[in-house]
C-alpha positions as CSV (number, residue, x, y, z in Angstrom):
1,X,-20.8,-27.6,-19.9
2,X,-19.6,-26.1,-16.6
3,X,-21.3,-27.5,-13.8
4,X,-22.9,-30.9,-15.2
5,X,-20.4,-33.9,-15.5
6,X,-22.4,-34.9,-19.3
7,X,-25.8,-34.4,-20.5
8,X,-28.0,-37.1,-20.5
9,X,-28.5,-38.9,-24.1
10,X,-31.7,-38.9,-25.9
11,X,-33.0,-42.4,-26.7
12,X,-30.8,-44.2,-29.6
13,X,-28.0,-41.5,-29.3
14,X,-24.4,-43.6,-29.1
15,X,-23.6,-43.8,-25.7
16,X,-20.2,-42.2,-26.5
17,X,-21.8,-39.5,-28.6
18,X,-20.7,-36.8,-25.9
19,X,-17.1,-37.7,-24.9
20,X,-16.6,-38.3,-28.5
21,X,-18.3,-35.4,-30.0
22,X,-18.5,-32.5,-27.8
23,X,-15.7,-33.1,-25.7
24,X,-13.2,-33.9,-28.9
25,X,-13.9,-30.9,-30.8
26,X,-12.7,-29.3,-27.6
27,X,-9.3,-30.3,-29.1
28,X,-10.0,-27.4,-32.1
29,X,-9.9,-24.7,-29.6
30,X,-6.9,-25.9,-28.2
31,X,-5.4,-26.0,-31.4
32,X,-6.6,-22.6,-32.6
33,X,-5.3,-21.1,-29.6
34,X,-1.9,-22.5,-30.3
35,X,-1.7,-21.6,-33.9
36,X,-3.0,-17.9,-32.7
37,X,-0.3,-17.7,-30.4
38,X,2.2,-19.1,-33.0
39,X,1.6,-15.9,-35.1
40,X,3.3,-13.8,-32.4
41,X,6.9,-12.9,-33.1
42,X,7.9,-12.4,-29.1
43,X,7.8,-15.9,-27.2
44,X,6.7,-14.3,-24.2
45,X,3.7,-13.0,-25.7
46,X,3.1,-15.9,-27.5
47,X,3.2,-18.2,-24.0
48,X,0.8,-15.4,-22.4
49,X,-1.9,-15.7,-25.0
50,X,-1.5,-19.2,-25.2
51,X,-1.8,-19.2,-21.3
52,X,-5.4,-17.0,-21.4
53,X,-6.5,-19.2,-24.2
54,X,-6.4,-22.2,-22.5
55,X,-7.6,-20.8,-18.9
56,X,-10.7,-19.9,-20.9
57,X,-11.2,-23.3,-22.2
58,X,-10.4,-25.2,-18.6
59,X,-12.9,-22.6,-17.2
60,X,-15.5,-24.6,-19.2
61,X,-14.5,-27.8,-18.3
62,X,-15.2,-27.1,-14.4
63,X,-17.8,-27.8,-12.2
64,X,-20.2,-24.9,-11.1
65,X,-18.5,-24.5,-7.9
66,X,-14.6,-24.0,-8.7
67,X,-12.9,-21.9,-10.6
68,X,-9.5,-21.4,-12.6
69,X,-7.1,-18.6,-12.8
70,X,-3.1,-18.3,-12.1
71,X,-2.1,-17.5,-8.9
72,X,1.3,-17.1,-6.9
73,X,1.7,-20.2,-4.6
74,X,2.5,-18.4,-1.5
75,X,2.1,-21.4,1.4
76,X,5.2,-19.2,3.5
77,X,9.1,-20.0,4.5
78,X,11.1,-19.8,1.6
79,X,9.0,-21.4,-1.2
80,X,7.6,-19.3,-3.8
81,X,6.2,-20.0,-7.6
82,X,3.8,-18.8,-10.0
83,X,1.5,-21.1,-11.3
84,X,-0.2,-20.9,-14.9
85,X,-3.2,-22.6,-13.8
86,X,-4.9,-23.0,-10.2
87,X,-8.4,-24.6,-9.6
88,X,-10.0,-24.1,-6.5
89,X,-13.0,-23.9,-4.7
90,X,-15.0,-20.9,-5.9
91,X,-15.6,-19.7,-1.9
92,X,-12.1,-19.4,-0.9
93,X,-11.9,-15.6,1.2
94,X,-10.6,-12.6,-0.8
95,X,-7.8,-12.1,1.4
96,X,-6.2,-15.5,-1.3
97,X,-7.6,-13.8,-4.4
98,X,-3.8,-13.2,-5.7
99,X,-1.7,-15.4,-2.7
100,X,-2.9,-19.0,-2.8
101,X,-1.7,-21.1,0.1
102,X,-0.9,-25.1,-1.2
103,X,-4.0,-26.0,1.0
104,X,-6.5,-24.4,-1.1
105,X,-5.3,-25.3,-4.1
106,X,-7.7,-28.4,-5.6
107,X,-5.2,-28.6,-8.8
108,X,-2.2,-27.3,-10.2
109,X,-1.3,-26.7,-13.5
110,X,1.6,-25.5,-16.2
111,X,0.9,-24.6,-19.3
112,X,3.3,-24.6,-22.3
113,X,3.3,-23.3,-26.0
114,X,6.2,-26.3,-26.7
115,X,7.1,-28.6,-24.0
116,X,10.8,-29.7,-23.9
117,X,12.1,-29.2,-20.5
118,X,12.0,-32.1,-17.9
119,X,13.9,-30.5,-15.8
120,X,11.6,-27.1,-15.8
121,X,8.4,-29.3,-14.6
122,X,10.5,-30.9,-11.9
123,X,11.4,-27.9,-10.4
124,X,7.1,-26.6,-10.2
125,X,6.6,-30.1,-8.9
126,X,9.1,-30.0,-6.1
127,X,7.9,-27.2,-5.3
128,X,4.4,-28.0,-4.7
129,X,5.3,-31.2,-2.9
130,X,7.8,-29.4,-0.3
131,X,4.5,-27.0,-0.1
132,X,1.9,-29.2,0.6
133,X,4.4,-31.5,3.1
134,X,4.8,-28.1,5.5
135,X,1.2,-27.5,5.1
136,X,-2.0,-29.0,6.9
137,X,-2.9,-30.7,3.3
138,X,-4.0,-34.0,3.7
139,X,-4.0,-35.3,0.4
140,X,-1.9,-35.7,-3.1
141,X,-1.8,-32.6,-5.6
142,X,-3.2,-33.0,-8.9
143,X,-0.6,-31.6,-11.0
144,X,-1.0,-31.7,-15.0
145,X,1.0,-30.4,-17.9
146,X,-1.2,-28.8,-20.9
147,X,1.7,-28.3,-23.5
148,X,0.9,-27.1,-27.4
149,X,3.8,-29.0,-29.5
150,X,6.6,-31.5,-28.9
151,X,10.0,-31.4,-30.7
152,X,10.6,-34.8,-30.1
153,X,9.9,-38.1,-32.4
154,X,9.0,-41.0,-30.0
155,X,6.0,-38.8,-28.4
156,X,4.8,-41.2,-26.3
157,X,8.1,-42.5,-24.7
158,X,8.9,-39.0,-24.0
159,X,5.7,-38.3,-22.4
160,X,5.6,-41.6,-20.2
161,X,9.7,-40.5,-19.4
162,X,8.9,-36.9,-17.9
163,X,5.9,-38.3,-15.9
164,X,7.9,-41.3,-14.6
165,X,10.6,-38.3,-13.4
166,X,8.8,-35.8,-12.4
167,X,6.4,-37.8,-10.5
168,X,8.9,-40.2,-8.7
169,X,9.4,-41.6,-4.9
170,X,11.7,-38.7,-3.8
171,X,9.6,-36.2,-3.3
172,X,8.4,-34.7,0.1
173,X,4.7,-34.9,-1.2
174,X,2.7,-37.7,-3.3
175,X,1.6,-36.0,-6.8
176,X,-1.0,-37.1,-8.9
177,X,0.5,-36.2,-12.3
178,X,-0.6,-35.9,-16.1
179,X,0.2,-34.6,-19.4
180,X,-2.0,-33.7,-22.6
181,X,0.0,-32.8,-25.6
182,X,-2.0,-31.0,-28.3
183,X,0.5,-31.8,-31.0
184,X,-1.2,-31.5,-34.4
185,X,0.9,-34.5,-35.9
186,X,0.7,-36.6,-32.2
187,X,-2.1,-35.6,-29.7
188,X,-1.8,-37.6,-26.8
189,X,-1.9,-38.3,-22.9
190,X,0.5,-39.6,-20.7
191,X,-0.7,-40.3,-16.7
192,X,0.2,-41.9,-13.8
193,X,-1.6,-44.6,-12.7
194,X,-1.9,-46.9,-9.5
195,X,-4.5,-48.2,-7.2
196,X,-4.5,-45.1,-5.5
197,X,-4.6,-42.0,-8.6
198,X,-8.0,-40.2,-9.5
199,X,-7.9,-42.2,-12.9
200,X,-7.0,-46.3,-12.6
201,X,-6.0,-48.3,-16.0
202,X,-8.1,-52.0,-15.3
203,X,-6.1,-54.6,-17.7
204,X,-9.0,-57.1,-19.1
205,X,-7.6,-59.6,-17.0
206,X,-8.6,-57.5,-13.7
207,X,-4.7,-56.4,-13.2
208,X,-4.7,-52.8,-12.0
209,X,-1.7,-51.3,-13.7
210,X,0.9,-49.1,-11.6
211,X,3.6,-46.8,-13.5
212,X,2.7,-44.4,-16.8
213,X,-0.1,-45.2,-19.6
214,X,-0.2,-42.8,-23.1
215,X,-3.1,-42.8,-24.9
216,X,-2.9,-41.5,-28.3
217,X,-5.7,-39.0,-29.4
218,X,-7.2,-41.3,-31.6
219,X,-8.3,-43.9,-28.7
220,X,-9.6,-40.8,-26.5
221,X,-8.9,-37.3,-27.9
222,X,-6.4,-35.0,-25.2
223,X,-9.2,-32.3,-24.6
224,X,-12.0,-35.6,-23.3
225,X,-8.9,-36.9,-21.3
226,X,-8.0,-34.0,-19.8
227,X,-11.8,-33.1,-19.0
228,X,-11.8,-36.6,-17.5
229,X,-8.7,-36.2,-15.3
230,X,-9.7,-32.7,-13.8
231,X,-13.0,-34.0,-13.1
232,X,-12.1,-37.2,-11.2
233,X,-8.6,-35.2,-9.6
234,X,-11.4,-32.8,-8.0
235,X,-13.7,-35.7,-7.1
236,X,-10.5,-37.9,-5.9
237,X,-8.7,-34.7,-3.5
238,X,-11.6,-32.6,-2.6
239,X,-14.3,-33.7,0.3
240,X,-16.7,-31.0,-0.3
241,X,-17.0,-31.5,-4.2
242,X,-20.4,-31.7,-3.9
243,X,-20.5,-33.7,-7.4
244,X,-22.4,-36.6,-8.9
245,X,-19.8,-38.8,-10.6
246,X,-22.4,-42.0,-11.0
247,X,-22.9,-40.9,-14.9
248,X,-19.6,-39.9,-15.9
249,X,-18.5,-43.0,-14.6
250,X,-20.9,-45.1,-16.5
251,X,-19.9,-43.5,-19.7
252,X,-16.4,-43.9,-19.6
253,X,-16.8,-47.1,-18.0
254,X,-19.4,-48.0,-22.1
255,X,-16.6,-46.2,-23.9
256,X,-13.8,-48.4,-22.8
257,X,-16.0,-51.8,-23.3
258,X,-15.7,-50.9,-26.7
259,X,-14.0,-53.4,-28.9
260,X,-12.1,-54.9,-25.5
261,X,-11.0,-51.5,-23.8
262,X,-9.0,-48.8,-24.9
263,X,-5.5,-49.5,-26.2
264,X,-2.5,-47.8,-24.2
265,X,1.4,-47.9,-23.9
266,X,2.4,-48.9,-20.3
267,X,5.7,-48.0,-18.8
268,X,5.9,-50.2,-15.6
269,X,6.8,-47.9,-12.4
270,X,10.6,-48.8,-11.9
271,X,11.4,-49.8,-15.7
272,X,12.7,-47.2,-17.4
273,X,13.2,-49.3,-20.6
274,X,9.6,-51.0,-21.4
275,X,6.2,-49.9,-23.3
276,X,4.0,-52.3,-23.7
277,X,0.6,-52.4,-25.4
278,X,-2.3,-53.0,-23.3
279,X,-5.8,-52.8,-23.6
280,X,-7.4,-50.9,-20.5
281,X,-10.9,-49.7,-19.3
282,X,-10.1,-46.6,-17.6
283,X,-12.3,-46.6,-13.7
284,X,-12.6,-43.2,-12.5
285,X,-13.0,-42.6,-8.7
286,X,-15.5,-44.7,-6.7
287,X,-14.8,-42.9,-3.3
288,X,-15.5,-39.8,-1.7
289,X,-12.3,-38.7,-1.1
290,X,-8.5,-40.4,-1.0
291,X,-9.3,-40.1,2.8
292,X,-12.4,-40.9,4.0
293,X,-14.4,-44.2,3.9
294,X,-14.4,-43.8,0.3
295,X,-17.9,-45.9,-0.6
296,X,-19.1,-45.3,-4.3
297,X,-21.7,-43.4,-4.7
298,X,-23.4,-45.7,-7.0
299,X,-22.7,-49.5,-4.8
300,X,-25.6,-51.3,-4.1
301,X,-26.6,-54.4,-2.7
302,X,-29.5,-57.2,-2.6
303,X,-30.7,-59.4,0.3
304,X,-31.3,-63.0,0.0
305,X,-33.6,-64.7,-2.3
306,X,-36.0,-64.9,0.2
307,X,-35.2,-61.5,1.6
308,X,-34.0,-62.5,5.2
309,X,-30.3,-62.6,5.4
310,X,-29.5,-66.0,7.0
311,X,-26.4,-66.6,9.5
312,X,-23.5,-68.1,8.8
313,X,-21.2,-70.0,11.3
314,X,-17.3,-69.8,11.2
315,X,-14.9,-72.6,11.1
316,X,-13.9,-73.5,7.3
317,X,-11.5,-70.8,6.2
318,X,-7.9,-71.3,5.8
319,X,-5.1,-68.8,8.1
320,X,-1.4,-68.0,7.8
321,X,0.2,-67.8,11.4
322,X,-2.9,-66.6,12.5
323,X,-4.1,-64.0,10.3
324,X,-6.8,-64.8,7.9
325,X,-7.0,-63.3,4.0
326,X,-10.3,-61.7,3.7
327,X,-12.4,-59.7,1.4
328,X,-12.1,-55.7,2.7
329,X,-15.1,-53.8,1.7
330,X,-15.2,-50.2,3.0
331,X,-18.5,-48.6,3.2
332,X,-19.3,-44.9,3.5
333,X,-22.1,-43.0,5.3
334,X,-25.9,-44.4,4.6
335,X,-27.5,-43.1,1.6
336,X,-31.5,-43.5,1.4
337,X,-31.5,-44.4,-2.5
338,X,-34.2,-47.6,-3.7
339,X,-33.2,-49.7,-6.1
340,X,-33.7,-53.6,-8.1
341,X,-32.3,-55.3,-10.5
342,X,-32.3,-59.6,-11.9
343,X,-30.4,-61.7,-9.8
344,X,-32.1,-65.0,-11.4
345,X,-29.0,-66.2,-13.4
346,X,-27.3,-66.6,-10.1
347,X,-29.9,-68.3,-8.1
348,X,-31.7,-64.7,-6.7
349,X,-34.6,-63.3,-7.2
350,X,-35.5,-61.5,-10.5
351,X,-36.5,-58.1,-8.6
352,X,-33.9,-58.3,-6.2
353,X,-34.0,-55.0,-4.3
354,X,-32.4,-52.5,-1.8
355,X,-33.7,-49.6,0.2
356,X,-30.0,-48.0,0.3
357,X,-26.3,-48.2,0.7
358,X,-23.4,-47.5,3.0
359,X,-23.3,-47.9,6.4
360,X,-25.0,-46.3,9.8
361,X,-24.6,-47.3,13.4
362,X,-26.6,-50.3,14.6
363,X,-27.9,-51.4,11.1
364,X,-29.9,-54.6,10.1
365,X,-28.3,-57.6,8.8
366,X,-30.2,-56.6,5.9
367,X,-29.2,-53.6,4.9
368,X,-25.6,-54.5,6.4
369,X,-25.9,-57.5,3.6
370,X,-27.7,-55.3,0.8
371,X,-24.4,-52.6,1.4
372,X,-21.7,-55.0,1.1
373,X,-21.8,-57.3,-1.4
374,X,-23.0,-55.6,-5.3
375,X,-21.5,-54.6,-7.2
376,X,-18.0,-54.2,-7.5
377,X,-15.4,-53.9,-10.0
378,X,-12.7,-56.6,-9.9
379,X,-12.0,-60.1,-11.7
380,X,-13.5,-63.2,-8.9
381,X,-11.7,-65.8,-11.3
382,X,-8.5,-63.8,-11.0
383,X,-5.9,-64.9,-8.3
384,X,-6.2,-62.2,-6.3
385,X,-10.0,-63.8,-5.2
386,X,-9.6,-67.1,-5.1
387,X,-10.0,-68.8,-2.1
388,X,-11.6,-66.1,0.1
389,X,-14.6,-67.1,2.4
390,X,-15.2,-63.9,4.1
391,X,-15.3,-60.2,3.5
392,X,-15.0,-57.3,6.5
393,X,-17.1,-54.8,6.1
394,X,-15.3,-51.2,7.1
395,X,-16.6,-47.8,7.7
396,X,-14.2,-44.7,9.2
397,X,-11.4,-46.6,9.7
398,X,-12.6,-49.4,11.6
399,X,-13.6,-52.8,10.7
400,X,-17.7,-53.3,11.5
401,X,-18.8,-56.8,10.4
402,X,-18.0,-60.1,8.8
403,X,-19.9,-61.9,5.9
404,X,-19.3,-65.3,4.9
405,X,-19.1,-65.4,0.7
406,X,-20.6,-68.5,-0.7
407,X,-20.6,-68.1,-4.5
408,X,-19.3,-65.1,-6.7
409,X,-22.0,-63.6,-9.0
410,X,-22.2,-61.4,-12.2
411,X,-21.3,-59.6,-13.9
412,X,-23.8,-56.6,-13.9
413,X,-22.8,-54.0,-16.2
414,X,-19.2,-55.0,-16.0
415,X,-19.5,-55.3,-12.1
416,X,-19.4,-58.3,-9.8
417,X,-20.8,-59.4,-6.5
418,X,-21.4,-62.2,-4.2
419,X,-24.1,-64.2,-2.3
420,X,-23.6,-64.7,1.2
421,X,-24.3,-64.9,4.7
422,X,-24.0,-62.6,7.5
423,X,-21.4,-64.1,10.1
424,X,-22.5,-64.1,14.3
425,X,-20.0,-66.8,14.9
426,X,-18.4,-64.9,18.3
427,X,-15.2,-66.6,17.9
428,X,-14.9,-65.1,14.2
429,X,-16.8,-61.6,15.2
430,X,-14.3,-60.7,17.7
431,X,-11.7,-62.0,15.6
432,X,-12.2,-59.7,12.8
433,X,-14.8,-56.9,14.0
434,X,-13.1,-53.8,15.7
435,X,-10.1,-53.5,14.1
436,X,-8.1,-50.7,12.6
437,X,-7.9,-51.0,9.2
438,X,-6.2,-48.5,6.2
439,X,-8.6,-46.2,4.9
440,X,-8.9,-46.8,1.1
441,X,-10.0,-45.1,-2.4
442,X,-10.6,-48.1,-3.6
443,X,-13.6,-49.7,-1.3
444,X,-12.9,-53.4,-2.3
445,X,-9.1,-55.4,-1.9
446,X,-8.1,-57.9,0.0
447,X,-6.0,-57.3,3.4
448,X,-4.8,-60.3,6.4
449,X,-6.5,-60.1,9.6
């Protein structure tokens, strides 16, 4: 498994055979570790085993290039804790091999026989966010909780309680947080979710949900989830991951069209009284980093029918003291990578195609118009969308181009897009071209200009 995000299915294997087969009997191991450790009489040694047990299994789920081990989180001044569970580039110097500065450290983890302390995971996540904030890190810590057994009876309130607390406003450092209880009687997840973690819950109505999800181990089994997580916390925090993501993320992305999305418990951020029931598709990262320009990997784009992007003038959209509500679309660096697809239901051609995607200095209106505009996950007959005429393309930070949107299209494998024009209007260009704007995980929202 190490190394390779899922192997690729043989023709008329389910789609979900691997999450649901390989990665779920990933939750025996876990298991049989725990009830090994379990016949220990001395807690301590039955924590350590546990601890070795389970560094052996997350050793699997990694990619080629990282690897897992504890370590002492020595980043200087007076902070100070031993970690159960470090993952980090497999490169890092020997000089770190038993001292691991917060910088180097991809993510954290704690590992627990029983999990009953909020208090206890707090403290490890306080201190790794007053690490990382005197430290050159740039971005959140991944920071997940692998526990055995609870001793409570409402599991999943419990869960979706400690990752509200431990995860909330005051702390000197953003975490991205999880937990994946192996509980024999209650397996389940509980993560933090927003527009911004390495895992997003996507409501069928196109609203992305910010606070805590559970899911219960018989939606998607702890040991698939937590696979999941670690991959898309590495892909999410790390700029040198050097990972394909494209077919995880179509996996997960068949798995959760199944039967109208996977159903959750949702504890809005701020409530500390409410679960709900929703039914979510889980998106996994579509950026390069939290940092960068942050363009999927797998967007593409087609010209016009006729294959010569025509221009559109400005002059018909709608502003609010000035300031215009656009379409942001943030591209990363050029990919070479052909493509085609049928665009007739929506007035295209049937073997729409594009030679690539992303953005380079001085690029045609073609390939500016094949970047920008497929396919994208988000809801055009939601609110959010209605009403926009043009999107801004951005790339490192800085707003690049404007395209007028005349139609909404799709979907395409759950995706959407739009057919449009590129804008030379100058009054509109100078308007909207050459500004700052956020840089973003997500590569599609809406922003005023």
């Amino acid at each position: 498994m190490s190394g390779e995000p899922f192997a690729e299915p043989h023709e008329g294997d389910p789609v979900t055979s691997y999450l649901e087969q390989v990665l779920a009997s990933q939750d025996l191991r876990f298991q049989a570790a725990l009830a090994k450790a379990g016949t220990l009489y001395h807690a301590g040694t039955r924590g350590a085993q546990f601890e070795e047990r389970v560094l052996a299994i997350i050793r699997d789920f990694l990619p080629g290039s990282y690897r897992a081990r504890d370590a002492l989180l020595a980043p200087g001044g007076d902070i100070e804790k031993q970690l159960d569970l470090v993952v980090h580039p497999g490169s890092i110097p020997p000089l770190f091999e038993q001292l691991l500065p917060i910088e180097l450290i991809t993510v954290a983890g704690e590992i627990k026989t029983n999990l009953r302390d909020k208090n206890d995971i707090r403290s490890t996540a306080k201190k790794l966010a007053d690490a990382a904030a005197t430290s050159p890190r740039q971005h959140p810590v991944p920071f997940f909780v692998l526990a055995g057994t609870l001793d409570y009876k409402d599991h999943g309130k419990w869960l979706a309680e400690l990752v509200a607390f431990v995860s909330d406003d005051s702390l000197s450092w953003p975490l991205w947080l999880a937990v994946f209880s192996f509980d024999k009687d209650y397996p389940m997840s509980a993560m933090r979710v927003s527009a911004s973690s390495p895992i997003r819950a996507l409501t069928t109505g196109g609203e992305v949900l910010d606070g805590v999800v559970t899911i219960s181990g018989q939606q998607l089994s702890p040991s698939a989830m937590c696979y999941l997580w670690i991959w898309a916390a590495i892909y999410a925090a790390d700029a040198d991951h050097g990972m394909d993501f494209r077919y995880m993320r179509d996996e997960v992305e068949r798995l959760c069209a199944k039967e109208g999305g996977l159903e959750v418990q949702f504890r809005p951020e701020g409530d500390t009284g409410k679960m709900m029931a929703r039914h979510v598709s889980l998106l996994l990262p579509e950026g390069q980093t939290i940092d960068s320009s942050d363009a999927p990997v797998d967007e593409v784009a087609a010209p016009a029918s006729d294959g010569t992007p025509a221009v559109e003038y400005a002059g018909r959209a709608e502003t609010n003291n000035g300031r215009r509500k656009v379409m942001l679309i943030t591209l990363g660096p050029w990919v070479d990578e052909p493509d085609s697809w049928d665009e007739s239901a929506w007035g295209g051609s049937p073997t729409a195609t594009r030679r690539g995607y992303g953005y380079y200095s001085g690029m045609t209106h073609e390939d500016l118009l094949n970047s920008c505009r497929l396919f994208w996950r988000f809801n055009p007959e939601s609110g959010t969308w209605r009403g926009i005429e043009y999107a801004v393309v951005a790339h490192d930070g800085r707003t690049r181009a404007v395209v007028g949107i005349s139609r909404y299209i799709g979907p395409f494998w759950g995706r959407h897009g739009f057919r449009g024009h590129v804008v030379t209007d100058p009054a509109l260009v100078q308007g909207l071209v050459g500004r700052e704007v956020p840089r973003r995980q997500n590569p599609i929202t809406t922003i005023e200009l």
